[in-house]
C-alpha positions as MATLAB code, in Angstrom:
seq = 'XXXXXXXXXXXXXXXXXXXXXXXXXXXXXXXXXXXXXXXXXXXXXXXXXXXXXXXXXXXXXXXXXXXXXXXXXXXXXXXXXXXXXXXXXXXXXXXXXXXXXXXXXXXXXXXXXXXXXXXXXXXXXXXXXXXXXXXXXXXXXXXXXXXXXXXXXXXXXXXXXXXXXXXXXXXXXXXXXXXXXXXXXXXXXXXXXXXXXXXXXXXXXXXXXXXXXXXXXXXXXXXXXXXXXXXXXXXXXXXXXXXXXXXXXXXXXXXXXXXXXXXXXXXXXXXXXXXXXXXXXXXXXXXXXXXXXXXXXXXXXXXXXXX';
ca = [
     -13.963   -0.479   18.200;
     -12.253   -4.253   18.011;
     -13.557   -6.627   15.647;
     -13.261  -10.196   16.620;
     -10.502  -12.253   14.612;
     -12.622  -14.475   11.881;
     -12.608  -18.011   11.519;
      -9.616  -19.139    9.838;
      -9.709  -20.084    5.890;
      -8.769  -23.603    4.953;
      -4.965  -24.113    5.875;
      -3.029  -25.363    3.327;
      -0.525  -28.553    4.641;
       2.309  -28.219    3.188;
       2.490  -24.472    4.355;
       0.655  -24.331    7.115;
      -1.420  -20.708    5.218;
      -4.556  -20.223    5.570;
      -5.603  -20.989    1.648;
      -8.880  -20.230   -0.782;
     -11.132  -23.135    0.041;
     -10.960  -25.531   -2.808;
      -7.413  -23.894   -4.156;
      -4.824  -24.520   -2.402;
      -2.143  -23.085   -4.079;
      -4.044  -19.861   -3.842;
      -2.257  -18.926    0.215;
      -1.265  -16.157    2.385;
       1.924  -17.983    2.756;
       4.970  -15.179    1.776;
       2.247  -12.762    0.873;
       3.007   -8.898    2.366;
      -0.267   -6.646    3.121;
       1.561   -3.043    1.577;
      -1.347   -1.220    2.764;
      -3.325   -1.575    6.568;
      -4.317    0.997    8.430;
      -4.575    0.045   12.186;
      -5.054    1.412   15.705;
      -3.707    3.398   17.642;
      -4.706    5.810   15.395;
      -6.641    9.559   15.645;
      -9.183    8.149   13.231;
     -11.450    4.931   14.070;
      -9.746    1.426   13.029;
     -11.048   -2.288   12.980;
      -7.914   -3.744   15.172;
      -4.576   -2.377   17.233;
      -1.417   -3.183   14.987;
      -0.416   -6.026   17.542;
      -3.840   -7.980   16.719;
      -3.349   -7.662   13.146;
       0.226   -9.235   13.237;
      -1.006  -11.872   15.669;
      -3.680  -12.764   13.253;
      -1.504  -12.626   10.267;
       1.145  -14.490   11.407;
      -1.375  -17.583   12.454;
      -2.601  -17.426    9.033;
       1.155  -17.586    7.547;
       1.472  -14.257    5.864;
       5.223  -13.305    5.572;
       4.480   -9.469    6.825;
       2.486   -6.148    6.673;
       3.137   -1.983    5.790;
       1.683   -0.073    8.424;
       0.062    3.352    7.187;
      -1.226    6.239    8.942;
      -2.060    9.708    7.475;
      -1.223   11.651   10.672;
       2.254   10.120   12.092;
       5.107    7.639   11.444;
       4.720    4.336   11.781;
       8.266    3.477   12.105;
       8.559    2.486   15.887;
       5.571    0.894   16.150;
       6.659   -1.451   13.556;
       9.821   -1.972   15.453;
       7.641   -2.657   18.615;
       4.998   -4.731   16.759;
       7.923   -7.216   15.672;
       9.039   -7.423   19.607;
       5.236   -8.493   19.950;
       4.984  -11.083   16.955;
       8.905  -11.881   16.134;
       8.877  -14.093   12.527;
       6.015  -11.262   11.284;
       8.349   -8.725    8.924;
       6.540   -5.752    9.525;
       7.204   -2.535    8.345;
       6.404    1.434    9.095;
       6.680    4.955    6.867;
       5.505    8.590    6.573;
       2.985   10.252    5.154;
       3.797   14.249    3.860;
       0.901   15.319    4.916;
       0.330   18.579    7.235;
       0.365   16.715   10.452;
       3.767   15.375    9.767;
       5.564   19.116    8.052;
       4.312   18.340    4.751;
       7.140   17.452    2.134;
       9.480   17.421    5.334;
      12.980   15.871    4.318;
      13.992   16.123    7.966;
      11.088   14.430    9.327;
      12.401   11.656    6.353;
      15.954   11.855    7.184;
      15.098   11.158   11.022;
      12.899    8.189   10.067;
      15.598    6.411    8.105;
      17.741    6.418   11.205;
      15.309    5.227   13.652;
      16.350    1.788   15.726;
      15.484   -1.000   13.607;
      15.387    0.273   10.334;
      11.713   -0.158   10.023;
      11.059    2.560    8.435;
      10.977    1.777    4.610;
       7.786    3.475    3.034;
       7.787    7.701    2.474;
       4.234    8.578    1.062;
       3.183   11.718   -0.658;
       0.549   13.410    0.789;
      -2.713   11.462    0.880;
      -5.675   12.950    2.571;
      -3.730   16.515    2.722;
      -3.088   16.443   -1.200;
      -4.804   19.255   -3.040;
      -6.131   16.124   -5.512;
      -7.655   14.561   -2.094;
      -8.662   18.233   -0.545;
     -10.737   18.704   -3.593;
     -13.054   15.592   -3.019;
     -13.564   16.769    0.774;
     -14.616   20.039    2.115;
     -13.997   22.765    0.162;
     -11.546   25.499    1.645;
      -9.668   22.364    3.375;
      -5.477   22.910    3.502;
      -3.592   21.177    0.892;
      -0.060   20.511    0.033;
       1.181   21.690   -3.369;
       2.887   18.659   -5.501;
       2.827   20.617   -8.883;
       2.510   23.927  -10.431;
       2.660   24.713  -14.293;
       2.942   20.816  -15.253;
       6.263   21.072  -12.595;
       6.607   19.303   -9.641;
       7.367   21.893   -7.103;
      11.265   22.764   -5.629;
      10.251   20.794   -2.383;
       9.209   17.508   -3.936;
      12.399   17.733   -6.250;
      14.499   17.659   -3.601;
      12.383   14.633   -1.550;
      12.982   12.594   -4.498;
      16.345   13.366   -4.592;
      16.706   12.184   -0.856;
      15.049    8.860   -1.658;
      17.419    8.318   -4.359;
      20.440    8.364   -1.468;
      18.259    5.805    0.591;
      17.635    2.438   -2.026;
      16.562    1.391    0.880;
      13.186    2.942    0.689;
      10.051    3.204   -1.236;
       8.317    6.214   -2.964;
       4.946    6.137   -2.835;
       2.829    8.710   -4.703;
       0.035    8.972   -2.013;
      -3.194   10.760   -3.247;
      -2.122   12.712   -5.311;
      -3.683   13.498   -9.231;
      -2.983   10.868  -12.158;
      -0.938   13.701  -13.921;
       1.158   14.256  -10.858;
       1.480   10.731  -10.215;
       3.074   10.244  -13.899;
       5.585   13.601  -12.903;
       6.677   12.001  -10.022;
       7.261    8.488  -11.219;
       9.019   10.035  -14.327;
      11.629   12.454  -12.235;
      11.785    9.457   -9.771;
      12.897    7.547  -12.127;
      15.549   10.053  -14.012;
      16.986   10.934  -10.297;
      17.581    6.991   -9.269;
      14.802    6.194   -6.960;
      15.202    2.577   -6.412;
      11.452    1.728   -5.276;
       8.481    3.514   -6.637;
       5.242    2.070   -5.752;
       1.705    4.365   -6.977;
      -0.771    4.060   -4.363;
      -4.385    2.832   -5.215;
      -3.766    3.341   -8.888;
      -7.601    2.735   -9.709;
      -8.907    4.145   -6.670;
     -11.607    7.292   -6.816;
      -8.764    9.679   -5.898;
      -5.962    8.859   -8.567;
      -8.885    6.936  -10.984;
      -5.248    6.214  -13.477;
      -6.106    5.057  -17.059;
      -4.480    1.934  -18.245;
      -2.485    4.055  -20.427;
      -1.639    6.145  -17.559;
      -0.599    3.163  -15.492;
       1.660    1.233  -18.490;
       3.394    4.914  -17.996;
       4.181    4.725  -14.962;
       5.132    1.105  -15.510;
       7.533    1.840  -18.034;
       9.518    4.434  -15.628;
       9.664    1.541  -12.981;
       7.360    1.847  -10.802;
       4.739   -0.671   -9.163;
       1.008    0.142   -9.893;
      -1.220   -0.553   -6.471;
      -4.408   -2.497   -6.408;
      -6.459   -2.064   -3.243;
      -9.024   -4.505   -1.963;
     -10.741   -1.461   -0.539;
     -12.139   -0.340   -3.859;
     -13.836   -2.592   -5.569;
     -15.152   -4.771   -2.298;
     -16.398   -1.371   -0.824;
     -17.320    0.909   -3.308;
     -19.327    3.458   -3.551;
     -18.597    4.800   -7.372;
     -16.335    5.588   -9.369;
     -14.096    2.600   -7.468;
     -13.301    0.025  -10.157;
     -15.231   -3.660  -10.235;
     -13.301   -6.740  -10.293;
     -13.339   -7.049  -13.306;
     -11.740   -3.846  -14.622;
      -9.367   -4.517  -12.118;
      -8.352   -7.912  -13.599;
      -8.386   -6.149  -16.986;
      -5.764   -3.473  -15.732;
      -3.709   -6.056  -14.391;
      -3.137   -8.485  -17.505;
      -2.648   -5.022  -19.544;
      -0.079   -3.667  -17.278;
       1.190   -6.631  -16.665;
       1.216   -8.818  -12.952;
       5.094   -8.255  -12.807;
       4.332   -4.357  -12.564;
       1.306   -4.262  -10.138;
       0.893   -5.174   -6.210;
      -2.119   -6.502   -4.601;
      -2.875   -5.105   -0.744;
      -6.073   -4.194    1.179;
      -6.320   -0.373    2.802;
      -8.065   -2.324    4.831;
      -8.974   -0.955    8.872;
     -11.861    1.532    8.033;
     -15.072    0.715   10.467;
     -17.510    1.905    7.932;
     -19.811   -0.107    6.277;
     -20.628   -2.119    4.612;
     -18.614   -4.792    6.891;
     -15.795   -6.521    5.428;
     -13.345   -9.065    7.162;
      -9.744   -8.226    8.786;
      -6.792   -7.603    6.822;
      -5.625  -11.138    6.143;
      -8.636  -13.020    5.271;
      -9.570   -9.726    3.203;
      -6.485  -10.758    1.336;
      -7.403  -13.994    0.867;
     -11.208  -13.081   -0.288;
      -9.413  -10.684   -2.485;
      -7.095  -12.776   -4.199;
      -9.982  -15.480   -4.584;
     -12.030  -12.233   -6.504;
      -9.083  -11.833   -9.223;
      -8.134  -15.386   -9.443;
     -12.324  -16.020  -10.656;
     -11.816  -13.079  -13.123;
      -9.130  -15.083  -14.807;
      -5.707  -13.879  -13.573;
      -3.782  -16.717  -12.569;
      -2.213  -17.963   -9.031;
       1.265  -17.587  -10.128;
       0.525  -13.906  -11.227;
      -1.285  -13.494   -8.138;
       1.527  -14.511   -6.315;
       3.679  -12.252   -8.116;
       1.375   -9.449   -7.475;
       1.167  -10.753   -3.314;
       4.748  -12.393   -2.433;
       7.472  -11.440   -4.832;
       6.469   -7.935   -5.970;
       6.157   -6.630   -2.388;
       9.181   -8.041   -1.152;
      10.747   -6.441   -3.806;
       9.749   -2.845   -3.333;
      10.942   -3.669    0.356;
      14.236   -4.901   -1.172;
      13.514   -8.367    0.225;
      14.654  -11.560   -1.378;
      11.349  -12.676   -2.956;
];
């Protein structure tokens, strides 16, 4: 199922971005969505990847991370730009089952594929045993840890990603605990980019001590639209969002949407769900240059983009 695109926000002049009505310094212009999910896909999604960059581009964002649980997403980035060219769009790959699990080879072929599109590696996410145990029970999971260890398999991923500064880490869905092992060893074996995914989010549901850990070894805490516009409990309000971000600080954290689930309630494409978003923080008292941080620079960083 296709949603229609939505009306277009007010557009600021001088950057031709669709802008928060009544603040327009508050635009999609340089902003990078880390986190859409899009068709084709096995699962149901709002829009087709081409749509969404169509759409984004006419509202001035600077580019997207396309994410899917079940399969790289490093060609059709590479496509997508052919599409939309002046969109910088982006692909990775999830260790879950469908793809091998932790599968370095599966990795190692992504980082050569034509283009070099292929920038985000994910731990597992609905195939982590943290993610298994909020679904059915008996459901196959991938092992990240054992004994307060990360397992011989994950070592050696992270030791990959340190040869590839190209690329990001991303901690997927796994556990808070496991989340704080990885970005620790990530961060003693050179990883360049580490980015924790939905820090606040029911699955990973990080303390702010937990996150200003995981700060401190480097990497980017994750704020998702998806959980505090959606719901249902325990996904954080607004408000303890904003509160997370001014204690972890904006230059640590990155706004994006998970946005392309068809379940309800309804909520607005990827783009003007990033707007809406950074409209919800900006009224909880975080600023437009920190949201801007959060938005623009800090994604383009953990793409190893000039900001």
């Amino acid at each position: 199922m296709l949603f229609a695109a939505p009306a277009l926000a007010d557009t600021d002049p001088a950057t031709s971005a669709a802008s928060v009505p009544g603040e327009p310094d508050l635009n999609l212009h340089g902003v990078i969505d880390f986190h859409v999910h899009t068709s084709p896909d096995s699962m149901p999604r709002s829009i087709d990847s081409d749509d969404l960059a169509r759409l984004a581009k006419q509202m001035g964002m600077r580019g997207l991370v396309l994410k899917n649980h079940f399969e790289t997403t490093a060609a059709q980035a590479y496509l997508v730009r052919k599409e939309v060219p002046g969109l910088e769009v982006f692909g990775g790959i999830t260790m879950d089952l469908t793809n091998g699990g932790i599968n370095l080879e599966a990795v190692k072929h992504m980082a050569l594929m034509k283009g070099g599109l292929g920038k985000v590696v994910w731990l597992p996410t609905q195939d982590a045993e943290n993610d298994s145990s909020h679904r059915a029970k008996g459901a196959p999971f991938i092992v990240i840890a054992k004994d307060g260890q990360l397992v011989p398999s994950v070592l050696a991923l992270i030791d990959l990603m340190a040869q590839h500064p190209e690329m990001v880490l991303e901690t997927g869905h796994i556990s808070a605990s496991e989340v704080l092992l990885v970005t620790h060893e990530a961060k003693l074996r050179g990883v360049k980019h580490v980015v924790v995914t939905h820090a606040m989010y029911s699955t990973e549901n990080m303390t702010i001590p937990q996150m200003k850990q995981a700060a401190a070894d480097g990497a980017y805490l994750e704020f998702v639209a998806d959980g505090p516009f959606v719901g249902p409990p325990p996904r954080k309000t607004m408000a303890e969002y904003a509160e997370a971000m001014r204690e972890v600080g904006p230059e640590h954290c990155i706004m994006a949407t998970d946005y392309g689930t068809i379940h309800n309630p309804p909520f607005p494409l990827h783009p003007q769900g990033m707007l809406n978003f950074m409209a919800a923080i900006h009224k909880e008292g975080i600023s437009v240059a920190d949201i801007n941080t959060m938005t623009k620079t800090n994604p383009a960083l953990a793409l190893g983009l000039a900001p």
